[in-house]
N, C-alpha and C positions, 0 to 999 in steps of 0.2 A: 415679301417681295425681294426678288433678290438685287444682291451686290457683294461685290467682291472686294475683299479690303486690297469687294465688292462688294422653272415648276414647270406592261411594255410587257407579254402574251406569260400567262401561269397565274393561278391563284396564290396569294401571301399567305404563310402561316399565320394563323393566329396566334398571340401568345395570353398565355391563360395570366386571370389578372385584371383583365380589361374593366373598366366601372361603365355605367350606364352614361348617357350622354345626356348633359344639359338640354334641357326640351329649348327649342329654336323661340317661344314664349317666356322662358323663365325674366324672372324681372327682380327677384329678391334669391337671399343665401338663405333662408328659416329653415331649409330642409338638412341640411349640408351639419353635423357639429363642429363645434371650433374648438379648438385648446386653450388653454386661458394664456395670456399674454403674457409674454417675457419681458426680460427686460432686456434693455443692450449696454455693452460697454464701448464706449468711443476712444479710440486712442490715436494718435496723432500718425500720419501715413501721409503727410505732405510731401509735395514734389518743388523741384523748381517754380514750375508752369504755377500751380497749385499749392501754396505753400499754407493755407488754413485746413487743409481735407482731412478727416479725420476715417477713420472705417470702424467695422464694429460688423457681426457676425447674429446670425440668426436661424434657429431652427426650428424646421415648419414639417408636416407633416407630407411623406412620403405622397400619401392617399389622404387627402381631406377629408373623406366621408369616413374615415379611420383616425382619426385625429390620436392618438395614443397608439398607434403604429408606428414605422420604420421612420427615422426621421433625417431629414436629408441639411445640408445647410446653405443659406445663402449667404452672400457676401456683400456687404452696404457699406458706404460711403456719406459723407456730409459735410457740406458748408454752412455751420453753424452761422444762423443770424447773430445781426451784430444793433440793430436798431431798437430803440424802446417800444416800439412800435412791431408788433411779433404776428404773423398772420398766419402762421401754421407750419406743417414741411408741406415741400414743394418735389413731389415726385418726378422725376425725369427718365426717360429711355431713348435710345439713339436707334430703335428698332432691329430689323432683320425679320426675321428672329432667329438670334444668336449673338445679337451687337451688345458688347460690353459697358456696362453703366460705369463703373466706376468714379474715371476720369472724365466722365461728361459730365459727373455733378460741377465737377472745376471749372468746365468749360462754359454750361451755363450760366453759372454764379458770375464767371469774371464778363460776362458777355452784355450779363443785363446793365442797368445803369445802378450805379453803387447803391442810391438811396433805396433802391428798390431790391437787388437783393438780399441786401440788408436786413431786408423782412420778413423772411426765411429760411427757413433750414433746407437749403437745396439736397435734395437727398438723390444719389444715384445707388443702382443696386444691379446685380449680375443674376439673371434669370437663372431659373433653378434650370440645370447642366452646364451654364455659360460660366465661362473662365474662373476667376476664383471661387466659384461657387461650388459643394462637393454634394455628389458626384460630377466632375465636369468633362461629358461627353466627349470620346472621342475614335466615332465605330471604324473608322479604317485609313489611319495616319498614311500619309502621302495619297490618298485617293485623285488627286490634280497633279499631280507627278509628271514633267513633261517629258514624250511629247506624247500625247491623247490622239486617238482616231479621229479621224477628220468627222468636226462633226456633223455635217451633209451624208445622209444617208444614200448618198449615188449608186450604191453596190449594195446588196445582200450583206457581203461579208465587211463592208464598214459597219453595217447597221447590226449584226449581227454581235461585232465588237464591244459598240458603243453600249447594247442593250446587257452583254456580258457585264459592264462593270456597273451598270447598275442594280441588274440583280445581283451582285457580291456586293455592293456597298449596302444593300439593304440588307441582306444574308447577314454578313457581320456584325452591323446595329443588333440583328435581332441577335444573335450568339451571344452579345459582350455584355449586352444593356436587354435582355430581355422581363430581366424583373423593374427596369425602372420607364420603358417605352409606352407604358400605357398610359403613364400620368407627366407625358412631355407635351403640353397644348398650353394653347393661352386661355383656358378656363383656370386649369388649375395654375399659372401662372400670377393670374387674376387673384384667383383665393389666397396666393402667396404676397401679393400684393396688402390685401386688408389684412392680414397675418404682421405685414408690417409697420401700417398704420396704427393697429392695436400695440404692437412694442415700443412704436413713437409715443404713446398713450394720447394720440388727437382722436378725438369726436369725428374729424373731417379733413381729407387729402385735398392738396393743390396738386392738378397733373400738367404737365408738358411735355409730349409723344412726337417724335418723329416716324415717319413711314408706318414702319409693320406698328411702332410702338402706339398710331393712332389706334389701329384696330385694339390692341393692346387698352388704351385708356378706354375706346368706348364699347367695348367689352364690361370691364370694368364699372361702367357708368351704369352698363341694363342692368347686373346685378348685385350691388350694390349703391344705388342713385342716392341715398341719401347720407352717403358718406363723403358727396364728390362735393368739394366748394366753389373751387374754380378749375377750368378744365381746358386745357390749349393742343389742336392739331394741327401738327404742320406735314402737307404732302402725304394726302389723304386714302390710304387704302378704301377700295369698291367693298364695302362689306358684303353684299349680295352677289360678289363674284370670287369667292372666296374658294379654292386657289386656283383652281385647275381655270375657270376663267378670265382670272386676273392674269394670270400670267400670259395665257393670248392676248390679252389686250394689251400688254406690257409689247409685244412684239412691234406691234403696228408704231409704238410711240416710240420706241428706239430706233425703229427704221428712221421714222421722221425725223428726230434728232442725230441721227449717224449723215443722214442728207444734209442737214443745219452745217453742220461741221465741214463737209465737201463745201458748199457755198459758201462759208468763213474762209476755205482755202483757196478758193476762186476767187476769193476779194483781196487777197494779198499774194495774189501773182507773181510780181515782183520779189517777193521774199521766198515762195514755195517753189517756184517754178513748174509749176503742176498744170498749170493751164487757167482759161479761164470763164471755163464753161462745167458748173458742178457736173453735169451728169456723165463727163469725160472725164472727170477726176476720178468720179466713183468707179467707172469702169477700170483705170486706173487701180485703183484701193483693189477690186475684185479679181483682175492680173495680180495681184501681189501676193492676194489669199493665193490662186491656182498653185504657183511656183512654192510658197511656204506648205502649200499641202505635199507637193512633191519634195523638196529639201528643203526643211526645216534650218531655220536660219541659229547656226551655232548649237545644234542640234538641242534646240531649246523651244523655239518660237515656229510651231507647226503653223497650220491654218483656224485650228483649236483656240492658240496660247493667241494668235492674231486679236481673234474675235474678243479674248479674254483683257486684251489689252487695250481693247478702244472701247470696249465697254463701261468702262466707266468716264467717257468721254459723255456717255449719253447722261450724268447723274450730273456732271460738273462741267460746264465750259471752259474752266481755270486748267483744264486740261490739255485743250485743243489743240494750243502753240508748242507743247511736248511732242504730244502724237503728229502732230504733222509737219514736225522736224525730221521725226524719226520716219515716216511714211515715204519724204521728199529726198531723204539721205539713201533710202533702201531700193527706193525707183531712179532718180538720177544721177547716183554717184554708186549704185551698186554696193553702199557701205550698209553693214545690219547691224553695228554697233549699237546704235542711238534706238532701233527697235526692240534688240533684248535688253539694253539696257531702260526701256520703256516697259517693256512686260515685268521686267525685277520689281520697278516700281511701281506698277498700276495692276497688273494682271496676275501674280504669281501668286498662293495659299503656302500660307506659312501654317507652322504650329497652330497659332491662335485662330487661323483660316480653317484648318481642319476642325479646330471644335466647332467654330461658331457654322460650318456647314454641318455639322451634325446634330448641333439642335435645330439647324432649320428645315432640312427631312425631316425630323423625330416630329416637328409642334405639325408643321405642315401636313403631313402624310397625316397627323393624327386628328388634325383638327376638322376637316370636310373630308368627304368620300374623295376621288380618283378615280379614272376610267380602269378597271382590272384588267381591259383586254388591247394587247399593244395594237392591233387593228385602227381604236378609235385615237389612237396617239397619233399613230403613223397618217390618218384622213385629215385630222384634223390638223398639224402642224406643216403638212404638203400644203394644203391649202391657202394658209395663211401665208407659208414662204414663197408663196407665187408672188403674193403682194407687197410681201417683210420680210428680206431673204437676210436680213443682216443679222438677225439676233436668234430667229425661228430656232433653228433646229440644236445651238446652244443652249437654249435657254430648256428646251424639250427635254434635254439629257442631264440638266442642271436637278431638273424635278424630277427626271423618270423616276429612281427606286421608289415615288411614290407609288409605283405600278405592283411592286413585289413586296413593298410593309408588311413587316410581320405584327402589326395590329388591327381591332378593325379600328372605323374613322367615327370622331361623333356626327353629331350634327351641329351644325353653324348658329352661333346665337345670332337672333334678330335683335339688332341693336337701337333699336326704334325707339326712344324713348321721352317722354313727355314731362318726368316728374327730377326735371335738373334748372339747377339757376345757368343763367344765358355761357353758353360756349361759345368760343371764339377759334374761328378756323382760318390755315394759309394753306391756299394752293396756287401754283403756278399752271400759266395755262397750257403751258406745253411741257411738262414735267413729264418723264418715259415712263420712271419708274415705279408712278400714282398716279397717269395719266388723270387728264381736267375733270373726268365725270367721277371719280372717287367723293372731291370735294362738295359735288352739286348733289352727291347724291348722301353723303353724310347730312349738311347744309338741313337736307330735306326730313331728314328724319331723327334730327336729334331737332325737338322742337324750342322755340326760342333760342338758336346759335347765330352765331351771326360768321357771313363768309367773307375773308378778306383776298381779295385775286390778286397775285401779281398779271399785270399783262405783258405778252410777250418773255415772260419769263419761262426757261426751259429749265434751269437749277431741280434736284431734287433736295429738300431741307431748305428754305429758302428765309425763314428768320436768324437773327442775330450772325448775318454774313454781309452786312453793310449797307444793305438796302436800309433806309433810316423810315421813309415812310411805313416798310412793313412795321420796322420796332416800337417805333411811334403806338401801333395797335399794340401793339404786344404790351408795350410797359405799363398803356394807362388800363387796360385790364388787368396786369397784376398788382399795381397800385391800385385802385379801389370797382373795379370790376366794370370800368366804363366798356360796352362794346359799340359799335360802328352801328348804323340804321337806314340802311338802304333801302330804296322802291323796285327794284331788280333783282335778278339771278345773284348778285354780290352784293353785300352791303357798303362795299367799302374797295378802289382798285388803286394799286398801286402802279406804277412805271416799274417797267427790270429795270436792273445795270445794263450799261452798255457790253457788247462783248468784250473779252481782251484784247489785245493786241499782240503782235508776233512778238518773240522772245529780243529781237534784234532792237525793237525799239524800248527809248525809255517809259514808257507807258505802257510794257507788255505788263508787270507785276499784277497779280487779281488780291482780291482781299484774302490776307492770310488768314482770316477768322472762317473764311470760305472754304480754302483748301483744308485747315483743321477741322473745322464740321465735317466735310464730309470724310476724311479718314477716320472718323468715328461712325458716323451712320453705320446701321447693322448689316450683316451677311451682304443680305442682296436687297435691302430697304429697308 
């Protein structure tokens, strides 16, 4: 699901290489041979922030069903326990796919409550092509380079553009990365997973997933279920909408929350000046796009870099009092300072943006089918932006190259599973970026879970950011596996935080464990 630190007409080549795909039933790895297990060495890689982290390296095989083949490596991290009291590692991913684990083992460890995670070895790790991990992807450096074709398909020849750089970005993946695209998905990501756990030498993983990294853990859970001890999702991908679905429904939820944010600025009138009726605000914001499509503001901030910059308004509300300084400065004082210098920070792909977008083409494109023919892209994303003009045709172009992949796609595991000790779920109920039915519909089919809701909560990643009642769940399930027991759709609902406040008052600051989560969170979720 994307984010940005933050899913189109020809058939894709294939590239040869391709393995057969996980039956949408598998539920155990007996088929699959393994390697025998490594071991690792830990050496100290602490940072200020993280001053216990230690790293330590590992090599897993290229092809799994080739285990004495090509061998690729990945890159691990750890907060070694410190308690007498030892309960296993504790697996972590900030999702995407493409979000770098590393420094999120640090960030989880310092987050939990000491005695607790004390009682693990927080282990984070960099998905095989993601960041320090080798090979680490990256099919066509500067591909978000501003400024980008407007991306409202209004003309032939925008559209025409737009579809241009997606068939080259997929083109390139396949030229640069063609012997290693076949085996970029979160199955074998999976396999590389218990590859880890075998070098940690535990019997049995503790997981804790955000976003993509839920689908990611309960993946992981169908097959291999009896290796999973305790098991936490937070901000729940739609498994059965896997991707080309999820991502329309992402549309409708960031409309909604892109509205949230106009009514936040309707309520502090007096500081934005914008007025005080959202839907004149928005029209407003929608004036601003028109003009930035026309001259780009510092010839940086098209109507593209616009969109890419208030999008992560819709993952985080600690955002809001930014973007609508800079919104309120670029309509009433005619100043575009405070919006590029908005975009540098919230919307722009760096270096590490470039990789972590290219593994999230590589897993995505590879992991479910995509419509091959730009026809059903172009019916289907009109339609939606009749309704959800704010994100639609972004987010369309963010996935297209899946239209030209030069691999083909497996099929999607069905993640149904009955043979796991109780999991423990958070989702918010208005969250964009995993909209509310992800969580009801995980809830439903990992059996014995139990679902924690925030209400009124729109945050994406919504544990260990201050909310104390979510953590409250969280800690005494990692302490001794107590979950929540409700007679409803939730077993357990929490109050959100209130929103922030404008920057001018002293009550604007939001929780800084808030804004560091979600600069970690993967690619686009």
């Amino acid at each position: 699901m994307r984010k940005r630190a933050a899913v189109l007409c020809g058939a894709a080549v294939v590239v040869a290489g391709t393995f057969t795909a996980v039956p949408a039933d598998a539920s155990a790895p007996q088929s699959v041979p393994t390697a025998s297990a490594a071991r690792l060495t830990w050496k100290k890689c602490g940072t200020a922030d993280h001053p216990t982290l230690q790293c330590a390296s590992l090599k897993v095989p290229l092809d799994h069903a080739n285990p004495r083949g090509r061998q690729i490596t990945l890159a691990l991290s750890r907060v070694p326990h410190t308690a007498k009291k030892y309960q296993g590692p504790l697996l972590v991913n900030p999702g995407g796919p493409g979000g770098s684990g590393l420094t999120f083992a640090g960030f989880i460890a310092s987050g939990l409550p000491k005695a607790v995670a004390a009682q693990y070895d927080v282990i984070g790790f960099d998905p095989r092509g993601v960041g320090a991990s080798k090979p680490a992807l990256d099919c066509k450096p500067g591909h978000f380079r501003p400024v980008r074709p407007d991306s409202v398909p209004s003309t032939a020849a925008i559209e025409r553009a737009n579809l241009q750089r997606a068939r080259s970005f997929a083109a390139a993946c396949g030229r640069k990365y063609a012997d290693v695209l076949p085996y970029i998905d979160t199955v074998s990501a999976v396999r590389d997973m218990d590859a880890i756990r075998r070098a940690l030498g535990a019997r049995r993983i503790n997981y804790f997933g955000y976003s993509y990294g839920t689908y990611l853990g309960a993946v992981y859970a169908k097959l291999f279920p009896h290796q999973v001890r305790r098991l936490v999702l937070d901000s729940i991908v739609d498994p059965t909408g896997v991707w080309y679905d999820d991502n329309l429904a992402q549309d409708h939820a960031f409309n909604d929350r892109h509205r949230a944010l106009m009514a936040w600025i309707a309520k502090y009138d007096s500081t934005y000046r914008l007025g005080t009726d959202p839907e004149r605000i928005e029209a407003k914001w929608y004036a601003m796009r028109a003009a930035l499509a026309k001259k780009p503001a510092e010839g940086k901030v098209g109507a593209s870099e616009l969109e890419d910059t208030f999008i992560p308004g819709g993952y985080y509300n600690g955002y809001w009092p930014y973007l609508a300084e800079a919104f309120a400065a670029y309509v009433n004082k005619k100043n575009a300072d405070p919006l590029v210098e908005a975009y540098e920070n919230f919307g722009a792909v760096d270096a590490s943006g470039d990789n972590g977008y290219s593994v999230y083409t590589s897993v995505q494109c590879r992991d479910a089918s995509w419509p091959r023919d730009w026809r059903q892209w172009r019916k289907d994303n009109w339609d939606v932006y009749e309704q959800a003009p704010f994100m639609t045709w972004n987010n369309a172009w963010y996935n297209a190259p899946c239209a030209f992949w030069p691999t083909t796609s497996l099929t999607p595991v069905n993640v149904a599973n009955g043979k796991l000790p109780p999991a423990l779920l958070f989702q918010a109920t208005n969250d964009a970026a995993t909209p509310y039915q992800g969580g009801v519909t995980v809830h439903r089919l990992l059996a014995d879970s139990a679902l924690v809701v925030e209400q009124g909560g729109g945050n994406h990643g919504i544990t260990l950011s201050g909310n104390t009642c979510l953590d409250k769940h969280l800690a005494a399930y990692l302490t001794d596996g107590t979950v929540p027991r409700g007679g409803g759709e939730a077993d357990a609902v929490c109050k959100a935080l209130p929103d922030p406040k404008p920057l001018a008052s002293k009550a604007a600051s939001t929780s800084s464990r808030g804004a560091a989560l979600h600069g970690l969170l993967g690619v686009r979720g």
